[in-house]
N, CA, C and O atoms as a printed pandas DataFrame, in Angstrom:
     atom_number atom_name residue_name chain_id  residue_number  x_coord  y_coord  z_coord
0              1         N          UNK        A               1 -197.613  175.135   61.787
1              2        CA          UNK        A               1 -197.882  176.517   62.110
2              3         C          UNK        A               1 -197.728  176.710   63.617
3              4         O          UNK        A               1 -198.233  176.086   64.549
4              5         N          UNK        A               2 -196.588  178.117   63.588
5              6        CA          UNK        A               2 -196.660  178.210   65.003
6              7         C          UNK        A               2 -197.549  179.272   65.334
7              8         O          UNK        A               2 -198.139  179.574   64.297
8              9         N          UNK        A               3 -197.995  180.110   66.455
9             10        CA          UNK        A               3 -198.718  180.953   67.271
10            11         C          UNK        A               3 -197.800  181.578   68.166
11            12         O          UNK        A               3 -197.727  180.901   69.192
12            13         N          UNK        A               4 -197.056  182.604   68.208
13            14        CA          UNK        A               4 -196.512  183.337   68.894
14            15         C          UNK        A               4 -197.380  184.143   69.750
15            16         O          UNK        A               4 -198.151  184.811   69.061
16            17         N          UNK        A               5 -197.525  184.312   70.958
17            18        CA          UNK        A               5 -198.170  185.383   71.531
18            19         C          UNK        A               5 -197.823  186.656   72.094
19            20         O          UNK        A               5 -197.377  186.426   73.218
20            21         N          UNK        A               6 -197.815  187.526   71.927
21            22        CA          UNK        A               6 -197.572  188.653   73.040
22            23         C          UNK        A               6 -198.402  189.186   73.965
23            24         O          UNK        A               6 -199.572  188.949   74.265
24            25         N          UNK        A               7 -197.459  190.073   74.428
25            26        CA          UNK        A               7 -198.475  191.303   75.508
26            27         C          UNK        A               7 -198.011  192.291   75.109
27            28         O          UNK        A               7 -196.867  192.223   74.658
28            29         N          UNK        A               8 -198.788  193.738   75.118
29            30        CA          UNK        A               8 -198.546  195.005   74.893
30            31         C          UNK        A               8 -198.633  195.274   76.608
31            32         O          UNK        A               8 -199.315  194.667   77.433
32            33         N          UNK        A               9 -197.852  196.206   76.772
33            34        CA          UNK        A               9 -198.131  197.480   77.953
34            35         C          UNK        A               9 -198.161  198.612   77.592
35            36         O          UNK        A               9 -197.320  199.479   77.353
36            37         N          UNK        A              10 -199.759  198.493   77.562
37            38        CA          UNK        A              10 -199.699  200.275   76.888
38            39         C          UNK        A              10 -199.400  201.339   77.590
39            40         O          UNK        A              10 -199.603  202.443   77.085
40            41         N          UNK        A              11 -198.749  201.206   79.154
41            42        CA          UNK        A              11 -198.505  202.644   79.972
42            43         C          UNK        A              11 -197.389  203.164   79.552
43            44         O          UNK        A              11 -197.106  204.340   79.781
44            45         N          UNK        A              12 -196.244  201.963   78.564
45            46        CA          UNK        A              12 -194.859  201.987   78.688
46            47         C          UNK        A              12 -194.130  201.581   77.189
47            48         O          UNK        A              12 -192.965  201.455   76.811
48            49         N          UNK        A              13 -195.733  201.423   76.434
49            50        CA          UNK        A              13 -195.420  200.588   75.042
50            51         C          UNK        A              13 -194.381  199.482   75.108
51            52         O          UNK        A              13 -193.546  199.680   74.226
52            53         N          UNK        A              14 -194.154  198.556   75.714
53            54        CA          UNK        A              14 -193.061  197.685   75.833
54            55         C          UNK        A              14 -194.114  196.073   75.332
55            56         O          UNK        A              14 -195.293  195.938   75.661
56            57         N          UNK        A              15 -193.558  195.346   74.755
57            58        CA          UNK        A              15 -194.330  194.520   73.663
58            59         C          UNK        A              15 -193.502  193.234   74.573
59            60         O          UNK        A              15 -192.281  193.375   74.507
60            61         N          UNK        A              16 -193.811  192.395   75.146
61            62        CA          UNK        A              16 -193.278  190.895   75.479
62            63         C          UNK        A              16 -194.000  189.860   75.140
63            64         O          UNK        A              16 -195.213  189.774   74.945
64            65         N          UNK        A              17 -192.454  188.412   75.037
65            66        CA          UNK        A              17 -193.558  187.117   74.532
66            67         C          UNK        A              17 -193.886  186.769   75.292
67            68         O          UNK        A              17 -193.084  186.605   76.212
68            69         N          UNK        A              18 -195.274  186.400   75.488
69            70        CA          UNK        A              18 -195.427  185.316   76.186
70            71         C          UNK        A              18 -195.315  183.770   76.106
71            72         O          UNK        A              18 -195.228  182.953   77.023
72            73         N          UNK        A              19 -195.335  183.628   75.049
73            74        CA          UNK        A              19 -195.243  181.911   74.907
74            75         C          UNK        A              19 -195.770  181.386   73.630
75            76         O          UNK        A              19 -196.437  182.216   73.012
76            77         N          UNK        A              20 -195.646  180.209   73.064
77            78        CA          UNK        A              20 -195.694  179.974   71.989
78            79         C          UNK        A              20 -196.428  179.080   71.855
79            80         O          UNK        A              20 -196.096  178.148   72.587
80            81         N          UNK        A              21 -197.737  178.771   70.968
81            82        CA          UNK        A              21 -199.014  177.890   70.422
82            83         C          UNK        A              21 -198.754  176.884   69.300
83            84         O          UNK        A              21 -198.761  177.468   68.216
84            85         N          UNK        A              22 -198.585  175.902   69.217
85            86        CA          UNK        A              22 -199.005  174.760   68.030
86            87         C          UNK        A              22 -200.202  175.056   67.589
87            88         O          UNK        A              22 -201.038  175.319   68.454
88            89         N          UNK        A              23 -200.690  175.104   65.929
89            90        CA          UNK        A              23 -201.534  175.140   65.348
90            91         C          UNK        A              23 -203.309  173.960   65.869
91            92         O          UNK        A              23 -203.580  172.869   65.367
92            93         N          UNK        A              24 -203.840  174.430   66.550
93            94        CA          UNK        A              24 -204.985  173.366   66.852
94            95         C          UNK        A              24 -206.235  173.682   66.048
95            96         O          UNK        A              24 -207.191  173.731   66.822
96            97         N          UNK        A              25 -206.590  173.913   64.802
97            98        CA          UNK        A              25 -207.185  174.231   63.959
98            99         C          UNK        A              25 -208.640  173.128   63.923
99           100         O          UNK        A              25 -209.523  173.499   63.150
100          101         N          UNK        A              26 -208.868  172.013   64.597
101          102        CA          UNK        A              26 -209.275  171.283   64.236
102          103         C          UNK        A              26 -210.308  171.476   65.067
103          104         O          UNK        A              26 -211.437  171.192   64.666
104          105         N          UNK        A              27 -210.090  172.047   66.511
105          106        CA          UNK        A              27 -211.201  172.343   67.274
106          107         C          UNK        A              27 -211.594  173.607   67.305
107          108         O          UNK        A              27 -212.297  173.903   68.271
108          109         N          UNK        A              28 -211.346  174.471   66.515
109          110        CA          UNK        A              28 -211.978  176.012   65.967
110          111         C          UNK        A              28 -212.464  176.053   64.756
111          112         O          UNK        A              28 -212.450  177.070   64.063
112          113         N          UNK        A              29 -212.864  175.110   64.454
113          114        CA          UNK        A              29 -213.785  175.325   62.638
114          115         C          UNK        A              29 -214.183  176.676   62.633
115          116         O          UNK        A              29 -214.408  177.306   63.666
116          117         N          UNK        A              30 -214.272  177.122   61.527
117          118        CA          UNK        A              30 -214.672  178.046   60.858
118          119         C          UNK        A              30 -214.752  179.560   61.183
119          120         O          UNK        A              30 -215.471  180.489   60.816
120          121         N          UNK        A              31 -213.237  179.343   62.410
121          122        CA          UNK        A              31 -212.792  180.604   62.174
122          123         C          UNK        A              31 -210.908  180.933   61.447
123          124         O          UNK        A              31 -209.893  180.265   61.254
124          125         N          UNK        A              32 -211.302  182.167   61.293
125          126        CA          UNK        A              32 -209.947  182.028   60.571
126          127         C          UNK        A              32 -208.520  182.263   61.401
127          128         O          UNK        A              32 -208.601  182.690   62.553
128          129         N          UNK        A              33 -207.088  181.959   60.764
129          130        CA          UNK        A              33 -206.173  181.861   61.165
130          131         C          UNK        A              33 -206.098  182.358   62.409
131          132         O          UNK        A              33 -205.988  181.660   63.417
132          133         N          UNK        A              34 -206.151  183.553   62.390
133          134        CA          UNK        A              34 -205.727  185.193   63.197
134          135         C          UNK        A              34 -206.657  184.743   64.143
135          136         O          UNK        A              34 -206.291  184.667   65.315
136          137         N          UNK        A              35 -207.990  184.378   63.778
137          138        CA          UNK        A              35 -209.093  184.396   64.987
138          139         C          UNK        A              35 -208.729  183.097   66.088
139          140         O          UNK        A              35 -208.374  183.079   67.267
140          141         N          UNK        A              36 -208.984  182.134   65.158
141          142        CA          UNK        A              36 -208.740  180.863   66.072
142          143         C          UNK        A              36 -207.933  180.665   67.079
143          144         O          UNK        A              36 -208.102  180.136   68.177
144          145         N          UNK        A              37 -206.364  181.521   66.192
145          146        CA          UNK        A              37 -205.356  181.529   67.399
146          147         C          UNK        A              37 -205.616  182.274   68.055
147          148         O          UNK        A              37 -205.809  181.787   69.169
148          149         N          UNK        A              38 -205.825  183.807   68.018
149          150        CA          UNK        A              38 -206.272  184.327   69.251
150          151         C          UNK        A              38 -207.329  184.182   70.236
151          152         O          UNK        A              38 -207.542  184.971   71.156
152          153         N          UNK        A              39 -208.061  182.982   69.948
153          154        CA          UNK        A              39 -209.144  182.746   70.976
154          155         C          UNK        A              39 -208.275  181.592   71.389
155          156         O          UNK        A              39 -208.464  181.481   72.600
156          157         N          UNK        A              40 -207.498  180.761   71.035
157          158        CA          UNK        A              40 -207.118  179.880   71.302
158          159         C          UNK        A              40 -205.704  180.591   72.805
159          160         O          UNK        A              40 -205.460  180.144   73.926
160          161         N          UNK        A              41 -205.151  181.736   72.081
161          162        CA          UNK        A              41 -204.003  181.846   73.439
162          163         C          UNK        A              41 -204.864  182.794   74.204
163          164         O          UNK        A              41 -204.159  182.908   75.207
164          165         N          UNK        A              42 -205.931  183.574   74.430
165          166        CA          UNK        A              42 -207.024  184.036   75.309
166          167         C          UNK        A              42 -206.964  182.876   76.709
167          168         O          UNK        A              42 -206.634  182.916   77.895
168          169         N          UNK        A              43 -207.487  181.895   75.756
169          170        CA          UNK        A              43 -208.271  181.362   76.567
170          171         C          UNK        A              43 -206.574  180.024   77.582
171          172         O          UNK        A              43 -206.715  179.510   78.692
172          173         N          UNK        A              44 -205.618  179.918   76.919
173          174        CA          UNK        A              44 -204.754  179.582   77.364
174          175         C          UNK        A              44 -203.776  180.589   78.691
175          176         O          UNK        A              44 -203.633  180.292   79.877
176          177         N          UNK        A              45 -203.201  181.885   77.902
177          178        CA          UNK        A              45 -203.027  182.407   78.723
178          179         C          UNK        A              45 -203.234  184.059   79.152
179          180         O          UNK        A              45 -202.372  184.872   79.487
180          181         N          UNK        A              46 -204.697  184.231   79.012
181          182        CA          UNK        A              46 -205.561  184.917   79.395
182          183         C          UNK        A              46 -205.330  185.289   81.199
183          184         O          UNK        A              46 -205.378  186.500   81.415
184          185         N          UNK        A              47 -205.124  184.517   82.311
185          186        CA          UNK        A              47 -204.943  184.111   83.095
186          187         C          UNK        A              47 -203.387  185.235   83.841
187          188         O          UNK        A              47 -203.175  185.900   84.855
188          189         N          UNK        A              48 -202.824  184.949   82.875
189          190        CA          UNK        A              48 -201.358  185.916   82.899
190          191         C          UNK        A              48 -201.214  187.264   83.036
191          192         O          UNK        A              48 -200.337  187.944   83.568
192          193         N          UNK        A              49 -202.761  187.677   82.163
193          194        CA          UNK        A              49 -202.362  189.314   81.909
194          195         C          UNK        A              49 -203.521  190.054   82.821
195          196         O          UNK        A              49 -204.463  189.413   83.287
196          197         N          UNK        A              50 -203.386  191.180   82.985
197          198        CA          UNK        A              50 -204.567  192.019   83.504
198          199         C          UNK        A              50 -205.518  192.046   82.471
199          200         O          UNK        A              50 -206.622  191.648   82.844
200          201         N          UNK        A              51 -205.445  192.408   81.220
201          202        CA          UNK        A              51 -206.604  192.482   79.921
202          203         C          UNK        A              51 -206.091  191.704   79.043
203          204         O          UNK        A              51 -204.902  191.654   78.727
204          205         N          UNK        A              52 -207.291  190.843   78.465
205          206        CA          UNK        A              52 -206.631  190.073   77.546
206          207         C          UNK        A              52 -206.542  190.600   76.525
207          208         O          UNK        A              52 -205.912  189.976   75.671
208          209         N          UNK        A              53 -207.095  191.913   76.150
209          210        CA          UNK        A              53 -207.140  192.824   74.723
210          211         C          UNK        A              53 -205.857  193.056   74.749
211          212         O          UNK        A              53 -205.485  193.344   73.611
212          213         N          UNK        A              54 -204.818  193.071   75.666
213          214        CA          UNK        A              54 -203.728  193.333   75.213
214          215         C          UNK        A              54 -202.614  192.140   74.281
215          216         O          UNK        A              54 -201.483  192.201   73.799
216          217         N          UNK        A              55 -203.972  190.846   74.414
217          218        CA          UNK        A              55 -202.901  189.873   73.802
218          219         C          UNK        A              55 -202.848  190.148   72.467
219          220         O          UNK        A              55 -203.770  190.804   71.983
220          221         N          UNK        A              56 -201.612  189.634   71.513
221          222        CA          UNK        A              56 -201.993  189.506   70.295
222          223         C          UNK        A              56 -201.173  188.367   69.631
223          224         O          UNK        A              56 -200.184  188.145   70.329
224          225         N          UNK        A              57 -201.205  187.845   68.920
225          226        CA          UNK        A              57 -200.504  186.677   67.701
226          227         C          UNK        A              57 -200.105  187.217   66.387
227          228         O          UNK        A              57 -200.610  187.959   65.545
228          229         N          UNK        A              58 -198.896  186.495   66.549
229          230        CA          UNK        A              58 -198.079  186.621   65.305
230          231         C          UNK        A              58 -197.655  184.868   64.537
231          232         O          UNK        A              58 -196.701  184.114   64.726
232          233         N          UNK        A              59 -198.909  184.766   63.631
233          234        CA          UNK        A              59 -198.482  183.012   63.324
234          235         C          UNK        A              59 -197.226  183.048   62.612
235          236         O          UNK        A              59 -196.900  184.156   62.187
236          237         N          UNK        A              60 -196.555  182.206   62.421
237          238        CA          UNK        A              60 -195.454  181.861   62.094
238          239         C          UNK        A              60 -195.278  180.241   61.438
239          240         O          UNK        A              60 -195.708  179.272   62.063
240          241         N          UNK        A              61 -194.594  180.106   60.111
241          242        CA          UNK        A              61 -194.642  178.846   59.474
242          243         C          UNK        A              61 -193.579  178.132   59.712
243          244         O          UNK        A              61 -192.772  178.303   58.799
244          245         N          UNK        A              62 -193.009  177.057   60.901
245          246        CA          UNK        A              62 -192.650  176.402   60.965
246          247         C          UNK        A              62 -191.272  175.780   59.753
247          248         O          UNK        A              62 -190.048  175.873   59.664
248          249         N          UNK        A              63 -192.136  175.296   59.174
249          250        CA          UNK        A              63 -191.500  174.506   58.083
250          251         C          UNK        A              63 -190.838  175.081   56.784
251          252         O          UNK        A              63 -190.423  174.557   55.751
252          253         N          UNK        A              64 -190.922  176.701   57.371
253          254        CA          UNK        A              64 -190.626  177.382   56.217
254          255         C          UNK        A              64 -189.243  177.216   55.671
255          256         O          UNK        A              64 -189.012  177.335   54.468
256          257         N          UNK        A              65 -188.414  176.968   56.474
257          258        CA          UNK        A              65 -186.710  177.230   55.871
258          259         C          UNK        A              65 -186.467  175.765   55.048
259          260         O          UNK        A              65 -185.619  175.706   54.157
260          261         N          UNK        A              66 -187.287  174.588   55.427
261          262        CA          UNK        A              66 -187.062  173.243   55.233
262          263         C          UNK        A              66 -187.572  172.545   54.061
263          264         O          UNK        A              66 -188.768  172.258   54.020
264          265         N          UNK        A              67 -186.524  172.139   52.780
265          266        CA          UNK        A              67 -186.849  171.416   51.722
266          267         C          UNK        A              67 -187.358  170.172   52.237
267          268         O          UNK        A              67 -187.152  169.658   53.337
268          269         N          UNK        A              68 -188.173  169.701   51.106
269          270        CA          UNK        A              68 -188.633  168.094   51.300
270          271         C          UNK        A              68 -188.664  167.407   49.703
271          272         O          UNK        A              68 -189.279  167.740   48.690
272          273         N          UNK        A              69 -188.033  166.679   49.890
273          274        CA          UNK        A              69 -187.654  166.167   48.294
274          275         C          UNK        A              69 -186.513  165.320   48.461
275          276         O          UNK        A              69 -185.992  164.786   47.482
């Protein structure tokens, strides 16, 4: 699982990536998908933006196109 992040600019509505998260699920117990990652790229690159409410995640499955057999 990947973690896509963005930024919104809401003066201009213009939506950019910022960068992309590996699934770390193991040190966020018991929150869910959506949550974990977004506390997880907050707190990564939080740092980047003026508000971090403007971040948001879009997970994404990796392994999706790829047979195994």
């Amino acid at each position: 699982m990947i973690y896509k992040v963005y930024s919104k600019n809401y003066l201009d509505g213009s939506v950019s990536l910022i960068g992309m998260l590996p699934e770390k699920r193991k040190t966020l117990r018991g929150l869910t998908l959506i949550a974990s990652g977004l506390k997880w790229a907050k707190s990564i690159f939080g740092g980047l933006v003026k508000d971090t409410c403007a971040l948001f995640i879009i997970p994404s499955d990796e392994n999706k196109g790829e047979r195994h057999g």
